[in-house]
N, C-alpha and C positions, 0 to 999 in steps of 0.2 A: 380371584382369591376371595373366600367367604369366610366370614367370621362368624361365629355363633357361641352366644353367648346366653347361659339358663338364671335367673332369676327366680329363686322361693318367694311365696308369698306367706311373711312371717305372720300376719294374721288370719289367714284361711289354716295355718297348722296350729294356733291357739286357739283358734273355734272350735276345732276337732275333739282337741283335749279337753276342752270344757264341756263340751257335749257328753263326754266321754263320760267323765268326772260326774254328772247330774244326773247320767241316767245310771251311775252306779249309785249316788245319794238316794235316790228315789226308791231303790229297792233293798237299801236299806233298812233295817231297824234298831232302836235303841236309844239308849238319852247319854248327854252327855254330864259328866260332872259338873257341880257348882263350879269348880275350879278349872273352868275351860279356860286354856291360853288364848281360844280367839275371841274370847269377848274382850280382852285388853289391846289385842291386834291392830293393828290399825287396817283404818277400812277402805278396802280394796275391793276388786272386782272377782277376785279369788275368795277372799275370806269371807265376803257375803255368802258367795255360791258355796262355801263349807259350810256355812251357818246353818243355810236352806238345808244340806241335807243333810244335816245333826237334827235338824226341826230345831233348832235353836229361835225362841221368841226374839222377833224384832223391835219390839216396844223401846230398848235403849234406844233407839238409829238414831238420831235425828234426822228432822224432814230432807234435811237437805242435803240428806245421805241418802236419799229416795232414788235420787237420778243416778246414783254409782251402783244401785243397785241391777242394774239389768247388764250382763253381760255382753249385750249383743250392742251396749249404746253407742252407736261411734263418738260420739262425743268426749269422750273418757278421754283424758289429756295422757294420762300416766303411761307408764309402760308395762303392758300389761302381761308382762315374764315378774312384774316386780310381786315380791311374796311366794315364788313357787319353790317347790326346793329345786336344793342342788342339783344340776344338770336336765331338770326338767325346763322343755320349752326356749332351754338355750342354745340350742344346734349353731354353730361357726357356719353359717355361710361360706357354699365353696366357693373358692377364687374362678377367677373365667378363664374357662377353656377355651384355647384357640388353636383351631384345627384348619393346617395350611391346605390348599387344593388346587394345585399349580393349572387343574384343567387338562384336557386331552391337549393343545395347542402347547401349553406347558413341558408337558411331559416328552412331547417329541425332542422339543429345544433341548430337554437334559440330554434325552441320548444321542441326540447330537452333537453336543459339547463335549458327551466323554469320548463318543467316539472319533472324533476331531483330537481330542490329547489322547487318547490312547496310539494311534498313527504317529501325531508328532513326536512321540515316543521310542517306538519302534524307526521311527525315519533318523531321531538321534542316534540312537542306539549303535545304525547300521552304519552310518556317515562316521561315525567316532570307533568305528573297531580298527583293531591295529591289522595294519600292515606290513608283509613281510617284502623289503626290498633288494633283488639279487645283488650281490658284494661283485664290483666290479674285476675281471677276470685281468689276473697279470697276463697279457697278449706277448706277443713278439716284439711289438714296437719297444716296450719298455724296456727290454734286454738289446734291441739294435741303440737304444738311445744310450742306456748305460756304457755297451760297446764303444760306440765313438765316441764318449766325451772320457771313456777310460783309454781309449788308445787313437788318438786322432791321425798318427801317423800314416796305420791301417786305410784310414779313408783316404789320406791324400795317394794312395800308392794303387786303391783303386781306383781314383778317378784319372790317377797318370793311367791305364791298363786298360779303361773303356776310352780315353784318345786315341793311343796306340791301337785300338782293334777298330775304328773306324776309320785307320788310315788305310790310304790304296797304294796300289804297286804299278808301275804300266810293263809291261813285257811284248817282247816281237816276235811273234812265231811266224817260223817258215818252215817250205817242205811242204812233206805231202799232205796239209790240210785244204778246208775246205775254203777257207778263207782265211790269208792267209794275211798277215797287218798288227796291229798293236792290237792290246787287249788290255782294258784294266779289270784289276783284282782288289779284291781287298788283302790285306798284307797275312799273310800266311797262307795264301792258298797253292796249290799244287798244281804240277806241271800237267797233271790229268784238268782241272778246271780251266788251264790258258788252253790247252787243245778242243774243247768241250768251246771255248769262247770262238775260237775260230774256227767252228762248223763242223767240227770232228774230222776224224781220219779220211784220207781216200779210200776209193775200193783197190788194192791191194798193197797196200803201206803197213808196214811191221811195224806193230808197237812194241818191241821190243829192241828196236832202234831207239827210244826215249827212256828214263826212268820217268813213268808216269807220276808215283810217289815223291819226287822230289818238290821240295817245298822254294818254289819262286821268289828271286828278288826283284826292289825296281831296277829298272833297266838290261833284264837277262833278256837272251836270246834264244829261244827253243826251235831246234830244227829236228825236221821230225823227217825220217830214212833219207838223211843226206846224210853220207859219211867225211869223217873227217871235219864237218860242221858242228857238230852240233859240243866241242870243247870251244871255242871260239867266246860265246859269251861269257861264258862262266869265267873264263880267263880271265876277260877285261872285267868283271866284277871283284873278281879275286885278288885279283893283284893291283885295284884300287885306281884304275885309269889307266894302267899301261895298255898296250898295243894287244889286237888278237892273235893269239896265239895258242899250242900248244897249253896245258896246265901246267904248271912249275907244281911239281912236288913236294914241296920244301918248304914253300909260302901256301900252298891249297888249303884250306877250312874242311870240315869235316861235311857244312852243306856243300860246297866248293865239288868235292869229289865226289857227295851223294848227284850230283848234275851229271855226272859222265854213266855215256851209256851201260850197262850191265852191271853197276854198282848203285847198292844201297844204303842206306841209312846206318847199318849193322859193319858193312863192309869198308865203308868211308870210314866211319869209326876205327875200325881194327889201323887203317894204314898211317891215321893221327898218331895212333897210340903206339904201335909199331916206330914212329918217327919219333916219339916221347923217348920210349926206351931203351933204341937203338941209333939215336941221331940222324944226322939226315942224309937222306938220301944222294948217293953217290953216282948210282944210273939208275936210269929207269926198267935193269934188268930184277934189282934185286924186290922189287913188287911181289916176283914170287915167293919170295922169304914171310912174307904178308901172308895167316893164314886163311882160307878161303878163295884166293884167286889163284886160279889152275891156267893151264894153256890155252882155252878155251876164253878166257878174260883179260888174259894177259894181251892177246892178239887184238883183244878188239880197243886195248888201251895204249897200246904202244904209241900208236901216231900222233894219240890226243892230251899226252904228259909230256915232260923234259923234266931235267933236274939244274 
């Protein structure tokens, strides 16, 4: 950084003017009145050199107004602006200029300071914009949650119905399968699944000796083209421990009779309901009163009911 600073030199600009001033006196002419104001003046360095060039006689001076007389004397104590007029030779002195110059080395550091905050800038800028956050979506859970704590029953009634479906059955099939011995099931499976367990059918074994659809207890017996067998289990399930036998009529369940050969699910039904609204069964002729069992069904159930 440089400083620089101008200094006038207030007596080289009054030498000027007085030079100035003498060589206009000089080519001058004329006299001045008796009643010149600088003969009363007091004597200066100025007022001499007007004298000189009025040709005003020196013979007043005194001697030892001799040595004030030459403008050029450096010796002159006074001030030698004093007697001139107004605003002549008084120029204010300008104050000092000071002119900063950071320098090439300088100058880089500025732009690298702004360009140093102009980033940190943009880097707030971008760190502080808002963000949009997605509003957490009502799921499933929420509604399973409200469900059971609004109906806790519900839950208990399904968790008794996932025990109940992991329990088994054991069943005995015999006859013309493949293998032929106990099977277990899980609980609701069909007399198609116990045959399927013991190796499936023989080669020429009538499945239509079985209701394959009917749906298995523990402890049934499935006999598969033995005749006359295959009411036997069902019996001793139906009738709750008694002995094998025929099916009692009267006592059978609606799965109970869907187990006997050539009846289903539709057809068991009807002989319940039939027993509902005509009481019970008196022989085992009146089956045919039963709508859907013909001669053809009637024969193959004869041996395997009583009443």
């Amino acid at each position: 950084m440089r400083l620089t600073s101008r200094r006038p030199d207030d007596a080289d600009v009054i030498r000027a003017r007085l030079r100035a001033l003498l060589d206009e006196g000089r080519r001058a002419s004329g006299w001045l009145p008796d009643d010149d104001p600088l003969r009363d003046a007091p004597v200066t360095g100025v007022n001499v050199l007007r004298r000189r060039a009025a040709g005003d006689p020196e013979e007043h001076l005194d001697a030892d107004d001799d040595a004030d007389d030459d403008p050029y004397d450096d010796s002159f104590d006074g001030d030698p602006r004093d007697g001139l007029p107004s605003g002549l030779g008084r120029h204010r002195a300008p104050a000092r200029t000071v002119r900063v110059d950071p320098g090439r080395r300088g100058s880089w550091a500025l732009w690298v300071c702004g360009l140093v905050a102009a980033l940190a800038v943009a880097g707030w800028t971008w760190l502080d914009r808002p963000s949009v956050q997605p509003a957490p979506a009502a799921g499933p859970s929420a509604a399973v949650t409200a469900g059971s704590s609004a109906s806790p029953s519900v839950g208990g009634a399904s968790d008794a119905q996932s025990s109940d479906a992991q329990a088994t059955v054991v069943v005995s099939v015999v006859g013309l399968v493949v293998a032929p011995g106990l099977v277990t099931l899980p609980e609701g499976a069909r007399v198609a699944d116990a045959v399927a367990a013991a190796g499936g059918l023989l080669p020429g074994a009538d499945a239509a000796s079985v209701n394959l659809a009917a749906v298995v207890t523990d402890g049934q017996q499935v006999a598969v083209g033995v005749p006359g067998a295959a009411g036997a289990a069902p019996g001793a399930t139906g009738g709750g421990g008694t002995s094998a036998g025929p099916l009692d009529l009267n006592a059978a369940t609606a799965t109970d009779l869907d187990a006997l050969p050539g009846i289903g699910p539709v057809l068991a039904q009807r002989i319940v309901d039939h027993r509902g609204e005509h009481g019970r069964f008196t022989s085992v002729e009146q089956l045919d009163d039963v709508p859907g069992i013909g001669p053809a069904v009637y024969s193959g159930l004869a041996d395997l009911v009583r009443v």
